[in-house]
N, C-alpha and C positions, 0 to 999 in steps of 0.2 A: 350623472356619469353612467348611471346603468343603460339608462333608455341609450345613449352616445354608443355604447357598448353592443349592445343590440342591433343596433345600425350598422353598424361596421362587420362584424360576423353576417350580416345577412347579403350587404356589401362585396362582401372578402377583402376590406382591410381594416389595419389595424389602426387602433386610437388615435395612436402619433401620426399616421399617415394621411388619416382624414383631418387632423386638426393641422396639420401644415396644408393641405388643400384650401382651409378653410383660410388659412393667416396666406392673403394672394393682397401685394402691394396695390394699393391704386394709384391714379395717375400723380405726376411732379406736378400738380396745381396747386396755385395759394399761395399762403405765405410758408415760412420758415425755410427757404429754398437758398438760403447763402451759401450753404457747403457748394453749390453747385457752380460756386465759381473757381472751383477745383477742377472742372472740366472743361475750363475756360482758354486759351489759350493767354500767352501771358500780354501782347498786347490787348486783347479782349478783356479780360483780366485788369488790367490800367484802367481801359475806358469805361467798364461798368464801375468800378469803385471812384474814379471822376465822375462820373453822373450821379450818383448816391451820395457821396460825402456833403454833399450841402445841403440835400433832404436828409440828412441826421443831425447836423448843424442847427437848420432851422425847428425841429421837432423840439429838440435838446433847448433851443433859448424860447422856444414856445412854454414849456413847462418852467422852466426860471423863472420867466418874466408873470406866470401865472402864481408862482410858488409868493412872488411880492405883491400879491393885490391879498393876499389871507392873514392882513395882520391878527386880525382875532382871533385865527384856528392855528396854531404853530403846531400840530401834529400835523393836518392837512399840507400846509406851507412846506413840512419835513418831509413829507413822501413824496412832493411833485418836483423837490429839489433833490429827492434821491432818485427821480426818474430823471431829470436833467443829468444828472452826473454818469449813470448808465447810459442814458444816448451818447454823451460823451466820450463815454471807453470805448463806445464802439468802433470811433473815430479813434481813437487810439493805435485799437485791434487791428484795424483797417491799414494803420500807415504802419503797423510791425509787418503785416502782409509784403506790404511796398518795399519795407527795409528789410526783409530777411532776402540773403544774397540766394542768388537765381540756382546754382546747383542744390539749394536747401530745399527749394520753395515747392518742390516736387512731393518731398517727405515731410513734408513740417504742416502743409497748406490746411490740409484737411483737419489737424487738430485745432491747430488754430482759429479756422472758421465755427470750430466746436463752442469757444470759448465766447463767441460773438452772441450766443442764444443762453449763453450758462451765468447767473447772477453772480454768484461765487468769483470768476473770473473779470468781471466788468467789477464789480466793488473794489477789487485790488488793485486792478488798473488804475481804477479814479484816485484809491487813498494814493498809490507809487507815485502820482504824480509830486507830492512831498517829499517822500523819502529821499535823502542824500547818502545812499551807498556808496563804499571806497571801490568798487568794483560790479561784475557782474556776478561774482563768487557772492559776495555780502548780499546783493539785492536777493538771490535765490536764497537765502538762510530769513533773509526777510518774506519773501511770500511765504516758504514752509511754513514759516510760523502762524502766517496770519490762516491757513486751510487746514488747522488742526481742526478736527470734528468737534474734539473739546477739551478742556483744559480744567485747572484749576485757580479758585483766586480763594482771597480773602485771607486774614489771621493766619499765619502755617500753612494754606492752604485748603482750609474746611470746606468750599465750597467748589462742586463740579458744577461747569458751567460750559455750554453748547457754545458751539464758535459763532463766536461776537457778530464777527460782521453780518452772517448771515438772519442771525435773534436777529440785531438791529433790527435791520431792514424789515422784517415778517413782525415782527409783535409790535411795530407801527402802525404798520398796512392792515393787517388780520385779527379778526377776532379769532381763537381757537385755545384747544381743550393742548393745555401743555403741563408737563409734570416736574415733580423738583426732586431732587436727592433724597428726600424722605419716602419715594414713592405715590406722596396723595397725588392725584389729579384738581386742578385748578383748572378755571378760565381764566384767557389772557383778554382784560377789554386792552383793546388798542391805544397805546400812551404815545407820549411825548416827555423827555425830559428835561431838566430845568434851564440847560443847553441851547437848546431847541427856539428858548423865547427869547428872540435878538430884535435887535434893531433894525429895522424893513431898509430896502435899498442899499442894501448890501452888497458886493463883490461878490460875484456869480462862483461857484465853486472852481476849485484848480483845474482842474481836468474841463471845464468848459471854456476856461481864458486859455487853454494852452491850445485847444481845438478851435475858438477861434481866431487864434491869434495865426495859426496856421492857413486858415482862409483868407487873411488879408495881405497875406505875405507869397500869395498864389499855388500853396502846394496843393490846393483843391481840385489844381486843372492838369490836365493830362498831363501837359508839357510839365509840371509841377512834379508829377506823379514820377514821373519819366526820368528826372532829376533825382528823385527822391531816391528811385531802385537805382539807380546806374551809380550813385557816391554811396549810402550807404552799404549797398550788396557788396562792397568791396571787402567791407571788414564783416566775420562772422564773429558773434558776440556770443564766448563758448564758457569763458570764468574771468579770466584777469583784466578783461577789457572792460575799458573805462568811461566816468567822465570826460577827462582827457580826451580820449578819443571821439569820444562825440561831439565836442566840442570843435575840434578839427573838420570831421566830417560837416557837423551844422556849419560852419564858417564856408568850405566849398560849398555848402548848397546855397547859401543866401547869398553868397557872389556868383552862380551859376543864374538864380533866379531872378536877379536885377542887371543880369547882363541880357542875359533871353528876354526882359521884359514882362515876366510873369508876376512882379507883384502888383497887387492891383494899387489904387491910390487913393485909398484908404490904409493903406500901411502906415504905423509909424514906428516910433526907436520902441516902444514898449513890447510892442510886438517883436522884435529881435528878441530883447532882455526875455521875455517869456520861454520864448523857443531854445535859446541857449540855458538858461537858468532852470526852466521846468520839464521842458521833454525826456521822459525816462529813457536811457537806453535799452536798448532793444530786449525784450523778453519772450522770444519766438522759443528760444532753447530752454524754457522754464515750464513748470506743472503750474497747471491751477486748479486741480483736480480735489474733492475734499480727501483730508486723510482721515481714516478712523483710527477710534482712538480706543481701547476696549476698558473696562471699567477696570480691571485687572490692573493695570498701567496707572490710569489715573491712581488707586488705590495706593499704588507704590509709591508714587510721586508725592502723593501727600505724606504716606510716611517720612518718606525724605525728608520734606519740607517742616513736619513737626519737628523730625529728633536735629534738624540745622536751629531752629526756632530754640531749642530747650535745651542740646548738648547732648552726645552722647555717652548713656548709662555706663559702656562699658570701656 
């Protein structure tokens, strides 16, 4: 920092001034470059995420189908099937893009596309594919919960513990140096739990039968796409909208796409049943941001949790 110092006085600028010279972006090459369909026009917009939706599809049942050749390794087997499940949200992410209505899609696009590279936000996607909230109010009480930083479990609540979803996935995948409530430092070897050891040839995760059951039923293809934003942008899904509601809207779209002639013919009735039964509604107006959570809190909480456990003294 000295020598940095030196330089600058000899210069005539200051720290801050040369170390933003130095922070000078390089070019938009490579990957990670989704946001950038924020600058897309919205038909442009339709037609790259119709051209993409089937290379995440096919990635997504690439690692599935990989995930069932590892009957002997069920950790392994566990991470290539939680890599399916994340190409799958992506697919998801993608068609809330489609479905959030066209005066949102200005203010919302850019987060949104956030959550397409953010693990945290593809997990929950995958798990929502189960959840049956009475609303969109409920489903939002339902992710909060799941992106607390950390919680508490066990007996009255003795033990603080990092947000599940995100452990899960990492003390899978990763060997690393993690600590516990006591302070010690541990290694984590990378596990598997007793969960984990199923029966091979199994039914591909929710979020990947509901992605492609969307493929066979044509919302992959533009025209699909096109359908897609033109019936759902009509309703914005802000708190009290529903099932119900989506239900209506999926019913105009599946009669819009078998009159256009968009579903392919591979389609069958299961594929309907999937799309009405499992497609979440819309969560464009939702956070998937982590929350922290400060030890402070926790600390309370478990008090709570004791004196409910035991009665209170006074």
């Amino acid at each position: 920092m000295l020598a940095l110092s030196i330089w600058c006085a000899l210069r005539g600028k200051s720290v801050d001034e040369t170390v933003k010279t130095r922070r000078v972006r390089g070019p938009d090459i490579g990957l990670h470059q989704a946001k950038r369909l924020c600058q897309l026009s919205a038909p442009d917009r339709l037609a790259l995420i119709a051209e993409g939706l089937p290379v995440i599809l096919d990635s997504a049942q690439g690692f599935w189908k990989a995930s069932q050749q590892l009957s002997g390794h069920p950790r392994e087997a566990k991470v290539l099937e939680g890599f399916a499940e994340e190409e799958a949200a992506k697919i998801l992410i993608l068609m809330d893009v489609v479905r959030c209505p066209p005066k949102l899609i200005s203010s919302k696009l850019n987060r949104i596309m956030g959550w397409f590279y953010d693990h945290l936000a593809r997990l929950i996607y995958a798990e929502a594919v189960s959840w049956k909230p009475m609303d969109l109010a409920q489903l939002r009480e339902y992710v909060d919960n799941q992106r607390r930083g950390h919680y508490i479990e066990g007996h009255a609540g003795e033990y603080i513990m990092p947000n599940w979803t995100v452990y899960e996935r990492e003390s899978r995948l990763y060997a690393d140096v993690e600590a516990y409530q006591d302070g010690e430092l541990r290694w984590n070897a990378p596990r598997y739990s007793p969960t984990d050891i199923r029966t091979f040839a199994s039914l591909p995760p929710p979020a990947l039968r509901v992605a492609e059951a969307m493929g066979h039923l044509g919302l992959f293809t533009l025209g699909g796409l096109k359908a897609t934003s033109d019936i759902w942008g009509s309703l914005e899904y802000r708190d009290k909208e529903n099932h119900n509601d989506g239900e209506q809207l999926t019913k105009q779209l599946l009669e819009r796409l078998y009159r256009e002639g968009l579903m392919l013919d591979t389609a069958e009735e299961k594929h309907l049943t999937l799309l009405y039964r499992d497609w979440q509604i819309p969560m464009y107006n939702l956070d998937f941001s982590l929350i922290p959570v400060t030890l402070e809190e926790l600390q309370a909480e478990q008090e709570a949790e004791y004196w409910s456990m035991v009665g209170n003294p006074w």
